[in-house]
PDB file of N, CA, C and O in Angstrom:
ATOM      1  N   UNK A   1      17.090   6.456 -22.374  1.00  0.00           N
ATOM      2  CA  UNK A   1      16.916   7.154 -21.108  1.00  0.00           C
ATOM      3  C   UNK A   1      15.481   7.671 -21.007  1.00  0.00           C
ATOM      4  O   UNK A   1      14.812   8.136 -21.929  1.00  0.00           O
ATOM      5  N   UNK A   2      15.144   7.522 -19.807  1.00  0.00           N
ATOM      6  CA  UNK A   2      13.710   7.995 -19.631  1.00  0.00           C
ATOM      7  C   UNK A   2      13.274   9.793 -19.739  1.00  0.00           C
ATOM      8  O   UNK A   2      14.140  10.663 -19.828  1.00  0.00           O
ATOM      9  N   UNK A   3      12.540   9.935 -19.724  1.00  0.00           N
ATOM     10  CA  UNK A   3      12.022  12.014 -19.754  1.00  0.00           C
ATOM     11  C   UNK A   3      12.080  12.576 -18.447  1.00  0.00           C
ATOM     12  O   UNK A   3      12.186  13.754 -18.108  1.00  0.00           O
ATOM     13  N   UNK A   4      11.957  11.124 -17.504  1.00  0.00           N
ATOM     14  CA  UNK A   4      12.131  11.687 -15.888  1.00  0.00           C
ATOM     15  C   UNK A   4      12.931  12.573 -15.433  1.00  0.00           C
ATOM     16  O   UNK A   4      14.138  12.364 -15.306  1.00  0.00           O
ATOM     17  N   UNK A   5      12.320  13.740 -15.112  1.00  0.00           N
ATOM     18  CA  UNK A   5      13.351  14.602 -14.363  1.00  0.00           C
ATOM     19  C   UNK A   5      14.285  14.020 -13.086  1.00  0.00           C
ATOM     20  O   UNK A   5      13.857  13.264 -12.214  1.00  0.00           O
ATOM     21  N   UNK A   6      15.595  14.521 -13.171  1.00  0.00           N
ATOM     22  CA  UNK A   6      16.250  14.379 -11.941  1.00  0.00           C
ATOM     23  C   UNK A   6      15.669  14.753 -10.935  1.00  0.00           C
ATOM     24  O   UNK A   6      14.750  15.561 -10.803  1.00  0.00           O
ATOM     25  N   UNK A   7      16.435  13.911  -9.924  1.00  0.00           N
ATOM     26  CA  UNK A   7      15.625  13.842  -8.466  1.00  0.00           C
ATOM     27  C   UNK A   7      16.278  14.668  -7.778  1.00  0.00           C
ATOM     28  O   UNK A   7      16.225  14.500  -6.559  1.00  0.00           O
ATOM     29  N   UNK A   8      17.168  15.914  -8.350  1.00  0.00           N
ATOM     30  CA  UNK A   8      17.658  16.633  -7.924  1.00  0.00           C
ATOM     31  C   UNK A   8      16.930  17.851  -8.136  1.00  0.00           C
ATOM     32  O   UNK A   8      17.197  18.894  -7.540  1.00  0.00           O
ATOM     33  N   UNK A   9      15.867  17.708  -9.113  1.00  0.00           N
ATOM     34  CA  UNK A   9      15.259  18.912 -10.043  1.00  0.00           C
ATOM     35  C   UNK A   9      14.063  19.336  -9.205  1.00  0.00           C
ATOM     36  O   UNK A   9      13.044  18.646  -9.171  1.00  0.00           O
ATOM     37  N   UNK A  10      14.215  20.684  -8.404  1.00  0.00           N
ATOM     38  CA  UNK A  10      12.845  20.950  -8.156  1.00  0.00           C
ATOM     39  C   UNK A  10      11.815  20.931  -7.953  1.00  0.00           C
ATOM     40  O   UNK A  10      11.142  20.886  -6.923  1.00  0.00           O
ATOM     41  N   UNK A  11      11.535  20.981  -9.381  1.00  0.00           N
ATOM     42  CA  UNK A  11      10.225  20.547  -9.685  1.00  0.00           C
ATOM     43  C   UNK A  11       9.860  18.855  -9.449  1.00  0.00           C
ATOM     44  O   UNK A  11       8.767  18.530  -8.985  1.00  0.00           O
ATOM     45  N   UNK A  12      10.760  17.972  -9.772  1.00  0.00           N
ATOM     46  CA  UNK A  12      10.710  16.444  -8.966  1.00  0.00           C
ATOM     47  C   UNK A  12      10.407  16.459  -7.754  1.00  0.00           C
ATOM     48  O   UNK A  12       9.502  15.749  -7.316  1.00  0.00           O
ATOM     49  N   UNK A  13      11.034  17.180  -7.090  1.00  0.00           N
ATOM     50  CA  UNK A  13      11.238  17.058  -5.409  1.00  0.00           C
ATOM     51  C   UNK A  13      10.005  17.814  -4.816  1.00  0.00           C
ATOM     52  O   UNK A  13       9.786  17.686  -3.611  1.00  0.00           O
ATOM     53  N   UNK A  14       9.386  18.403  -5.396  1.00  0.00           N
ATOM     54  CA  UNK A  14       7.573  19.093  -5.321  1.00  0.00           C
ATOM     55  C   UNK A  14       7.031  17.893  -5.473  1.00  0.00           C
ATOM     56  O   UNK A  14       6.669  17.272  -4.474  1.00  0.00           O
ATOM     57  N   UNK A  15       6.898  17.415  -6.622  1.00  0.00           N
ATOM     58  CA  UNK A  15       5.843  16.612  -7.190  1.00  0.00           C
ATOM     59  C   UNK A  15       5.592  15.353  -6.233  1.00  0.00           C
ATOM     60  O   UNK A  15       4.509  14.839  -5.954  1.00  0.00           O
ATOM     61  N   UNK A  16       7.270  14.874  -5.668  1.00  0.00           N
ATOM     62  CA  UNK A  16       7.179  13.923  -4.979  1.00  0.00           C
ATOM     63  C   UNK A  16       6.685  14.215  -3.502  1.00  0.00           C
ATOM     64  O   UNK A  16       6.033  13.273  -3.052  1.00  0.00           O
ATOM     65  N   UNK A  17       6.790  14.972  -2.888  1.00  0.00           N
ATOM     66  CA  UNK A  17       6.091  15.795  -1.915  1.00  0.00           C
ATOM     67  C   UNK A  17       4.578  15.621  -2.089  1.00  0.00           C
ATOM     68  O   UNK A  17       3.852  14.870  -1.437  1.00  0.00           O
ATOM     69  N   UNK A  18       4.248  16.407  -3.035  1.00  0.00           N
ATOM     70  CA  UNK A  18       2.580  16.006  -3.114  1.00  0.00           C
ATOM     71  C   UNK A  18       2.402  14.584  -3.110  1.00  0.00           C
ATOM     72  O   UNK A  18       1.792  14.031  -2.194  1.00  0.00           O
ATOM     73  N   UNK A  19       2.942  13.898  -4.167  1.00  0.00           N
ATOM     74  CA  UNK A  19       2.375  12.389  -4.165  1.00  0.00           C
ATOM     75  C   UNK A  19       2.398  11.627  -2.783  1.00  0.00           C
ATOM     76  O   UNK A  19       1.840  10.532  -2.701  1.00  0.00           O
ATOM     77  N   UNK A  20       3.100  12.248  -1.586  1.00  0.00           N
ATOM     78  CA  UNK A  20       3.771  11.986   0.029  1.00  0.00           C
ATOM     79  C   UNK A  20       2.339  12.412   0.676  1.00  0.00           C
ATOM     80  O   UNK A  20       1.467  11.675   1.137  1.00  0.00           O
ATOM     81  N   UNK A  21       2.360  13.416   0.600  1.00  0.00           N
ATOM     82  CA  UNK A  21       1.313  14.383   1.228  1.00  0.00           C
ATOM     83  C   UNK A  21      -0.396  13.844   1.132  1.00  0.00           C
ATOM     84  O   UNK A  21      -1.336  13.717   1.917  1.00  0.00           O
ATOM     85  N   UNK A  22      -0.169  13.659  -0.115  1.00  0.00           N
ATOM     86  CA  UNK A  22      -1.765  12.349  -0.630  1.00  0.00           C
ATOM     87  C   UNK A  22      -2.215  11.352   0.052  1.00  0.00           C
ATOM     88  O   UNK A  22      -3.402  11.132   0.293  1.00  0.00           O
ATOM     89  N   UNK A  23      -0.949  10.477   0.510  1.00  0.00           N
ATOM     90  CA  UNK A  23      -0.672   9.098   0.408  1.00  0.00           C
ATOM     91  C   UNK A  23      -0.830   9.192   1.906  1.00  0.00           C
ATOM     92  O   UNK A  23      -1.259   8.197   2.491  1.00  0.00           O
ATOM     93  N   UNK A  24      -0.491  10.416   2.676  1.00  0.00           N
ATOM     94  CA  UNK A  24      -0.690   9.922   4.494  1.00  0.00           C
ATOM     95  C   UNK A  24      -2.229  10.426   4.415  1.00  0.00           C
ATOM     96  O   UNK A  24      -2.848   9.897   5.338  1.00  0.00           O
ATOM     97  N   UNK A  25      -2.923  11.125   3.765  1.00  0.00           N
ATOM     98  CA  UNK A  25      -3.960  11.856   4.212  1.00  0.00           C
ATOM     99  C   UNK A  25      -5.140  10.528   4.232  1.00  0.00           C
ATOM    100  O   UNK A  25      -6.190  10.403   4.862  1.00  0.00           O
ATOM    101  N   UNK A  26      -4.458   9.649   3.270  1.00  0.00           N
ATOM    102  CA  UNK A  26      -5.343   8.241   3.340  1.00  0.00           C
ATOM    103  C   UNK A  26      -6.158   7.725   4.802  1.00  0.00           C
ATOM    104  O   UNK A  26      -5.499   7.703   5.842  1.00  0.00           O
ATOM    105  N   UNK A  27      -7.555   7.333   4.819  1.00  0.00           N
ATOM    106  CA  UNK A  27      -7.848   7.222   6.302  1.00  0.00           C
ATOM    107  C   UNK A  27      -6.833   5.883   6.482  1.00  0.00           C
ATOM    108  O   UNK A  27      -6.250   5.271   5.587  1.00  0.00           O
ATOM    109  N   UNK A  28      -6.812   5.576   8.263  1.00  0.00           N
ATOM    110  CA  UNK A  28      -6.099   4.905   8.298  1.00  0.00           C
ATOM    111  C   UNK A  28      -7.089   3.202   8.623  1.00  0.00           C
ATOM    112  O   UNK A  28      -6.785   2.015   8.740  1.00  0.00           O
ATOM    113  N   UNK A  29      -8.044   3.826   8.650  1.00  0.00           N
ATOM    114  CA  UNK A  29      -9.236   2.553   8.210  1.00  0.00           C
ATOM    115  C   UNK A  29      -9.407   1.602   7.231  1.00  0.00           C
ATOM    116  O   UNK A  29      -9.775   0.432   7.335  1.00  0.00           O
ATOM    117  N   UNK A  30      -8.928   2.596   5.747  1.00  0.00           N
ATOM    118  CA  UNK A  30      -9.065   2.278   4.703  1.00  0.00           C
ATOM    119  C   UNK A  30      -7.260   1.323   4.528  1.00  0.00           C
ATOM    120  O   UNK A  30      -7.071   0.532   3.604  1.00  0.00           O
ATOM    121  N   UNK A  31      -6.411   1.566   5.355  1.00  0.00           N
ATOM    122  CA  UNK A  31      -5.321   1.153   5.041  1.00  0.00           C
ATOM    123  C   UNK A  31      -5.715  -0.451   6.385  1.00  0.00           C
ATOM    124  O   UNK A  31      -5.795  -1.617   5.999  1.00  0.00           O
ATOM    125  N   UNK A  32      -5.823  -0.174   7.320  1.00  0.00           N
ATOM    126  CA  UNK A  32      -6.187  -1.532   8.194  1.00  0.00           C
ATOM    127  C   UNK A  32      -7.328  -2.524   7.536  1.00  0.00           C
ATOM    128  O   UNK A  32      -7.502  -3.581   8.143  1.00  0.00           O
ATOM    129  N   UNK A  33      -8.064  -2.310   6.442  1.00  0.00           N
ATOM    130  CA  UNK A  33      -8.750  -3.256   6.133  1.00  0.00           C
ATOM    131  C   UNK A  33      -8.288  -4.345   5.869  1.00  0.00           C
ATOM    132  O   UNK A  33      -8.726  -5.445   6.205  1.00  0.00           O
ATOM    133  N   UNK A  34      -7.255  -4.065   5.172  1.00  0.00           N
ATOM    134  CA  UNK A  34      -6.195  -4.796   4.572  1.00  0.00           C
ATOM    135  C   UNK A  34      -5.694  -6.040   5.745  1.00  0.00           C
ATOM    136  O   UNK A  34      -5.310  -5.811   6.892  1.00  0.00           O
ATOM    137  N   UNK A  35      -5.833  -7.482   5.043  1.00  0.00           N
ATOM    138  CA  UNK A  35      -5.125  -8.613   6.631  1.00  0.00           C
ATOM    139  C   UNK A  35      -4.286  -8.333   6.537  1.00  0.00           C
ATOM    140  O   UNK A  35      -3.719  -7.542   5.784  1.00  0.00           O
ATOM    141  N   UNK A  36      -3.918  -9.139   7.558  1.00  0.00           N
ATOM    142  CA  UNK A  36      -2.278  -9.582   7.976  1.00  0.00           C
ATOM    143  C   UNK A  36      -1.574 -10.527   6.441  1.00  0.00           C
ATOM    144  O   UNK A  36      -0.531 -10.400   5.800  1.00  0.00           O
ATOM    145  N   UNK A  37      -2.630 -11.355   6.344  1.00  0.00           N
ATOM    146  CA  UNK A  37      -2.449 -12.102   5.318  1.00  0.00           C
ATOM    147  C   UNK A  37      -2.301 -11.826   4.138  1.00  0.00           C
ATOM    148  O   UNK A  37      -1.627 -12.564   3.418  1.00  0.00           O
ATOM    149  N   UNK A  38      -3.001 -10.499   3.580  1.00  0.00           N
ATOM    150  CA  UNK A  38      -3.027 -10.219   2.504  1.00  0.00           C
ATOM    151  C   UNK A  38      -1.983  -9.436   2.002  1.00  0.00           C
ATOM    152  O   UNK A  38      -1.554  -9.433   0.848  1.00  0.00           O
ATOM    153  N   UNK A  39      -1.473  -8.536   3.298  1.00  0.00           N
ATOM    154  CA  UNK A  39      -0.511  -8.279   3.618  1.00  0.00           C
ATOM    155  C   UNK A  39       0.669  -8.367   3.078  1.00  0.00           C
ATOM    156  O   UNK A  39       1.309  -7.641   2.318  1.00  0.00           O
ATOM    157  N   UNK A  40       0.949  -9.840   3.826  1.00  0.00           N
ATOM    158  CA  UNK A  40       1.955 -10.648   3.505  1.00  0.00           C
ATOM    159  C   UNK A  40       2.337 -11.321   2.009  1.00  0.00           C
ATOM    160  O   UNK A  40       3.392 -11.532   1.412  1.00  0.00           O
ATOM    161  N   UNK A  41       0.375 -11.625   1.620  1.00  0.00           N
ATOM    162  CA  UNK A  41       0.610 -12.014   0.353  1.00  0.00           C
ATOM    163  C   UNK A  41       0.399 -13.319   0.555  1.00  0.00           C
ATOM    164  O   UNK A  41       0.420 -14.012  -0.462  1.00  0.00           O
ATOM    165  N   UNK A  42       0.097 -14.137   2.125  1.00  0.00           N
ATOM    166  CA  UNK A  42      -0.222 -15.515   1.778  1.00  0.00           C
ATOM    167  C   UNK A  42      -1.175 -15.866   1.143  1.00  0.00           C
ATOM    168  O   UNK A  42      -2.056 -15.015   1.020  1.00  0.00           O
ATOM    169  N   UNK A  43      -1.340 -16.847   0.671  1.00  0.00           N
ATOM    170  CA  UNK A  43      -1.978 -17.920   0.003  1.00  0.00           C
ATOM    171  C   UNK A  43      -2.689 -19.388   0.598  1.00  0.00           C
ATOM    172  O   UNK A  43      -3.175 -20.279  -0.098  1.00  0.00           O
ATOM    173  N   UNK A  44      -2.601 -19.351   2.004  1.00  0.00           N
ATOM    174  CA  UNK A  44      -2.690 -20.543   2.555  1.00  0.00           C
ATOM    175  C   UNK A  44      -4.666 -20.659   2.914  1.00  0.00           C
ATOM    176  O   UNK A  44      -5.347 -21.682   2.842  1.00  0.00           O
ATOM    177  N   UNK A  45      -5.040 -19.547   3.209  1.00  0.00           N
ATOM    178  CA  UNK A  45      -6.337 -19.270   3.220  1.00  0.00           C
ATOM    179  C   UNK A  45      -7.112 -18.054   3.680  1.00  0.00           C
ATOM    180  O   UNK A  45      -6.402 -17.251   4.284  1.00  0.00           O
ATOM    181  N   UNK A  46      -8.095 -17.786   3.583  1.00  0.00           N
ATOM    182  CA  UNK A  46      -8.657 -16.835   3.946  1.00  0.00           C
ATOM    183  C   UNK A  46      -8.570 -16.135   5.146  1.00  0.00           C
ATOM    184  O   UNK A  46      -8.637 -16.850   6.146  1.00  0.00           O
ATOM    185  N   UNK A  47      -8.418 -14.727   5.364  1.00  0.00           N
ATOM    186  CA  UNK A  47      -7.977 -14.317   7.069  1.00  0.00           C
ATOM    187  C   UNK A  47      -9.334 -13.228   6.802  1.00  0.00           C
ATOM    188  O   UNK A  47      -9.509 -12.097   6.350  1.00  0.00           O
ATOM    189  N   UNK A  48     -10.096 -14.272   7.350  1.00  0.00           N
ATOM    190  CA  UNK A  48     -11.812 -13.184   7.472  1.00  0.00           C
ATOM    191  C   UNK A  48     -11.960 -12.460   9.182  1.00  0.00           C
ATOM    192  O   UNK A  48     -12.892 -12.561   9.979  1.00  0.00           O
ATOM    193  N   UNK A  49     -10.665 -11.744   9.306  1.00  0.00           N
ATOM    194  CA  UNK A  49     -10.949 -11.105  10.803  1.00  0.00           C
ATOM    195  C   UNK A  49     -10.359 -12.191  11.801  1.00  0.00           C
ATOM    196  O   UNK A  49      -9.229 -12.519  11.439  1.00  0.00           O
ATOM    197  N   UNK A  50     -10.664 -12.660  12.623  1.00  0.00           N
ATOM    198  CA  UNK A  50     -10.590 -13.491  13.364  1.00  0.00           C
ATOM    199  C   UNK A  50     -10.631 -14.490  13.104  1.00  0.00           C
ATOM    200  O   UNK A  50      -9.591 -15.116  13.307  1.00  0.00           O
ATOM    201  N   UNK A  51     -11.481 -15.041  12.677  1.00  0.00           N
ATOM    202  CA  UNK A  51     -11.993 -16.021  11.840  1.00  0.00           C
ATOM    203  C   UNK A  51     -11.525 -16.876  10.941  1.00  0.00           C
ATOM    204  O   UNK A  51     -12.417 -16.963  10.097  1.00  0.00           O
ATOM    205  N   UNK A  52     -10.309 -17.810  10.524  1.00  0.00           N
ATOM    206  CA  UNK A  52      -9.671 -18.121   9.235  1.00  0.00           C
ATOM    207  C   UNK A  52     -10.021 -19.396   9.080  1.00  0.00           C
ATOM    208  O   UNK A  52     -10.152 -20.310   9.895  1.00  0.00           O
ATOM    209  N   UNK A  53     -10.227 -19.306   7.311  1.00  0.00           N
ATOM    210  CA  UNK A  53     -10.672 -20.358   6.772  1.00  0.00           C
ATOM    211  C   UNK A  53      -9.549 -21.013   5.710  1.00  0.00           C
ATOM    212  O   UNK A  53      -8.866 -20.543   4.800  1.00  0.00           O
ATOM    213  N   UNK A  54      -9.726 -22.421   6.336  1.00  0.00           N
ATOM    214  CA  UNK A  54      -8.389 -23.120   5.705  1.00  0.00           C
ATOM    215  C   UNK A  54      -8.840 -24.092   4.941  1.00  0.00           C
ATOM    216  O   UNK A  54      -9.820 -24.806   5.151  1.00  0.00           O
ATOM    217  N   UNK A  55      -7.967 -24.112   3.878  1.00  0.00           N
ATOM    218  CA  UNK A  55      -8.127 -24.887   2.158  1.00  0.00           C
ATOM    219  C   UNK A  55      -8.592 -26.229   2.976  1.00  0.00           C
ATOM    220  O   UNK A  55      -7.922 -26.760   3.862  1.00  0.00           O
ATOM    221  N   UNK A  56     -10.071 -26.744   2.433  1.00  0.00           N
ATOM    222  CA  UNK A  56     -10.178 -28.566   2.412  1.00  0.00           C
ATOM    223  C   UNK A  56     -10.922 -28.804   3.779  1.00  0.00           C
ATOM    224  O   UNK A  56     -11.128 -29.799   4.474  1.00  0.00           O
ATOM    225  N   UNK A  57     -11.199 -27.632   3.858  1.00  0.00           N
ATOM    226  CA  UNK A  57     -12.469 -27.685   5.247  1.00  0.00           C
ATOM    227  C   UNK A  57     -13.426 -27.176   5.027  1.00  0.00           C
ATOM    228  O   UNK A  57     -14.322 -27.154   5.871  1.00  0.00           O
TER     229      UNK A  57
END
């Protein structure tokens, strides 16, 4: 069994709060940089903005 406190415990339910609280304060610039593609996780080719560059061209 792990040392993890229950998620019933207090002090869990703080901690996870902060780690919440962190995570929106993120700009939301820094989160849109991110493609569609990369996103997703494809693999088919590059998504440079508008712009996409496809394998063998």
């Amino acid at each position: 069994m792990s040392a993890d406190p229950a998620p019933d415990d207090p002090s869990h339910v703080e901690m996870v709060a902060e780690k919440l609280a962190v995570a929106l304060k993120m700009p939301l610039r820094r989160i849109k940089r991110e493609t569609p593609g990369e996103a997703a996780g494809g693999e088919d080719g590059l998504n440079l903005g508008r712009h996409r560059v496809r394998p063998g061209r």
